[in-house]
N, C-alpha and C positions, 0 to 999 in steps of 0.2 A: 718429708715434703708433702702432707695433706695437699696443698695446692695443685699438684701435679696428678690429685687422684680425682678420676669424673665420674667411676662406677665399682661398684666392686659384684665380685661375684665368688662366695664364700662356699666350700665346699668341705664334710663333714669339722665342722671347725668348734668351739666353746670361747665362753668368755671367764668361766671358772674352771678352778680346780672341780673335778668331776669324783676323785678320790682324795682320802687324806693325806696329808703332808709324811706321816708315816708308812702311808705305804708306797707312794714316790720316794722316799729316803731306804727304803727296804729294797726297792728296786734298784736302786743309784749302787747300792751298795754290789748287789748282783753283778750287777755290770762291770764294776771295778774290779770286780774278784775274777768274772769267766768270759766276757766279752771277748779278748782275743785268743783266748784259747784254741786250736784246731777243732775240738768238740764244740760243734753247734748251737747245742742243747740251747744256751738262752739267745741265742738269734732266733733259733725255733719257734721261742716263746711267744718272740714279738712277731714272727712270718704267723703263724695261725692266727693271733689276736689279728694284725694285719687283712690277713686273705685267707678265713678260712674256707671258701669254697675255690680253690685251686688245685690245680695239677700238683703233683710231684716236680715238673720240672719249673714248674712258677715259684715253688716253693723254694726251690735250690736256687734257683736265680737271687732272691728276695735274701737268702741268707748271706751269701756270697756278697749280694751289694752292701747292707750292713757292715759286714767287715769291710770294706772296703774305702766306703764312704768316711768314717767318722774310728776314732780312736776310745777303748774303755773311758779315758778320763772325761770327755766329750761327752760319750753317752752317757755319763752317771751326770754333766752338768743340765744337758739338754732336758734329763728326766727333771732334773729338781725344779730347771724352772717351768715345767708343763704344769707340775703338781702347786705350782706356787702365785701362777700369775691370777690375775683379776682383775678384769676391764670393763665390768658391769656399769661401773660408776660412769665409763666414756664411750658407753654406747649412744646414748642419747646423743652425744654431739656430733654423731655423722651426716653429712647432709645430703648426700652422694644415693642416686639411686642401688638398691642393695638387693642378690639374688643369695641366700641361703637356702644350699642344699644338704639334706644329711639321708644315709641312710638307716631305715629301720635296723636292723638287725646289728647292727656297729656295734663294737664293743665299746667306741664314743659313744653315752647314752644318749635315745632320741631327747632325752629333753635338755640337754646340753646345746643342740642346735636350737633348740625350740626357744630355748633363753635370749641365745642369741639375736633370733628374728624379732624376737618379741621386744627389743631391747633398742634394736634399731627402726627409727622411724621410719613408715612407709617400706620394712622390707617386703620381699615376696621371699615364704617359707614353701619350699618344696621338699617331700618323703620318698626317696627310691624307695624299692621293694628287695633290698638284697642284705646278702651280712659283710659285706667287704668293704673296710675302710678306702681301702684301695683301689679303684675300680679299674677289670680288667676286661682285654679287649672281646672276651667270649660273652661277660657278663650281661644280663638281660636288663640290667641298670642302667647300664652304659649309654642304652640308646636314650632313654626317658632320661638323662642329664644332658645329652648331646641336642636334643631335641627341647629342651628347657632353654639352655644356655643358645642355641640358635633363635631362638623366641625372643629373649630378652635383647638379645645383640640388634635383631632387626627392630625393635620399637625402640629402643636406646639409640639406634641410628649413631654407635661412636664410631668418627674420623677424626684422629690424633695423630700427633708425631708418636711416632715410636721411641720409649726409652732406650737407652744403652742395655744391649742384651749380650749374654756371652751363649751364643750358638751352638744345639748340637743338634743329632739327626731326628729325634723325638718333639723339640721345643724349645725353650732355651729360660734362663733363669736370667732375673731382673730385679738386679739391689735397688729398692727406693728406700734412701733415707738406710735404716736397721732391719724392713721389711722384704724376707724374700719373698718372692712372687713366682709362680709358672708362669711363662709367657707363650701364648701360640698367634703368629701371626696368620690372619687367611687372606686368600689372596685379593680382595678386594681392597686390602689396608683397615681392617679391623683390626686393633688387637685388645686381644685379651688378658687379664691378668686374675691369675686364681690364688691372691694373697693368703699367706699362715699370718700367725699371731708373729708382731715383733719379737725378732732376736738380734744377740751380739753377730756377726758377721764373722769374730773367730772362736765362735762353737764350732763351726764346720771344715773338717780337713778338706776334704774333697765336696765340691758340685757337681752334683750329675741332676741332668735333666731326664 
């Protein structure tokens, strides 16, 4: 449903495969083999690519949701199509004011977002300074996107209806269309949405916001 989208606000995202098709098939495979396993080991993998400047107990959290969230066969679908899609060619046609942010040290390469901005017209390309895909609440990132993303909210001046959200105590997630979205409302009736690249809607066992 393009029509229903007025802004977007893109955070460490791509518009390419950033690795080859081989080694997302190498990985697919991993996952099929030890994803539910009690040993960790490759949730591990993906908590430090994730967040590698975290606690111990961020790190057990991060592992535990993994399992929890999404089943081996899932994960190994999810991988193939990270490593497969390419939307370079429908960047140009966004018309939607556009906030891309990525951070440096990401094991997403900086120039994966950089693609992106560059791709979309009229985006504005913002750089944290951190290595965490994932941004977390100690992080020194944190603020410099919270303070980004307040910036753009107040010159973007958006008052909209709010889509159909499914609520939890963090934020809540919002199906547009095959698009998942974060959704945080504040309290003046902004909302926000921090859209991923399309997917199926039954890749995913569990939603958690």
């Amino acid at each position: 449903h393009p029509q229903r989208v007025s802004h977007l606000i893109l955070y460490g995202g791509f518009a390419a495969p950033f690795e080859s098709q081989e080694t997302g098939e190498g990985l697919a495979q991993l996952f099929l083999e030890r994803w539910g396993q009690d040993n960790p080991m490759v949730r591990q993998m993906m908590t430090t690519s994730l967040i590698p400047e975290s606690t111990l107990e961020e790190q057990q959290a991060l592992n535990e949701l993994q399992a929890l969230s999404t089943s081996a066969e899932n994960a190994a679908r999810i991988t193939r199509l990270i490593f497969s899609i390419n939307v370079v060619p429908l960047l140009s046609k966004i018309t939607v004011p556009t906030l891309v942010v990525h951070a440096r040290g990401d094991a997403l390469p900086l120039e994966s977002g950089r693609q992106l901005a560059a791709g979309i017209p009229g985006a504005r390309f913002v750089v944290t300074e951190c290595r965490n895909h994932i941004l977390l609440e100690h992080d020194p990132a944190a603020e410099r996107f919270f303070q980004e993303l307040h910036a753009v909210i107040d010159s973007w001046a958006v008052r909209r209806e709010s889509p159909k959200l499914h609520h939890s105590s963090h934020g809540a997630v919002a199906w547009l269309g095959h698009t998942a979205a974060l959704a945080h409302e504040h309290a003046d009736g902004t909302m926000v949405l921090a859209c991923g690249f399309p997917v199926p809607r039954d890749l995913y066992d569990v939603v958690v916001a």
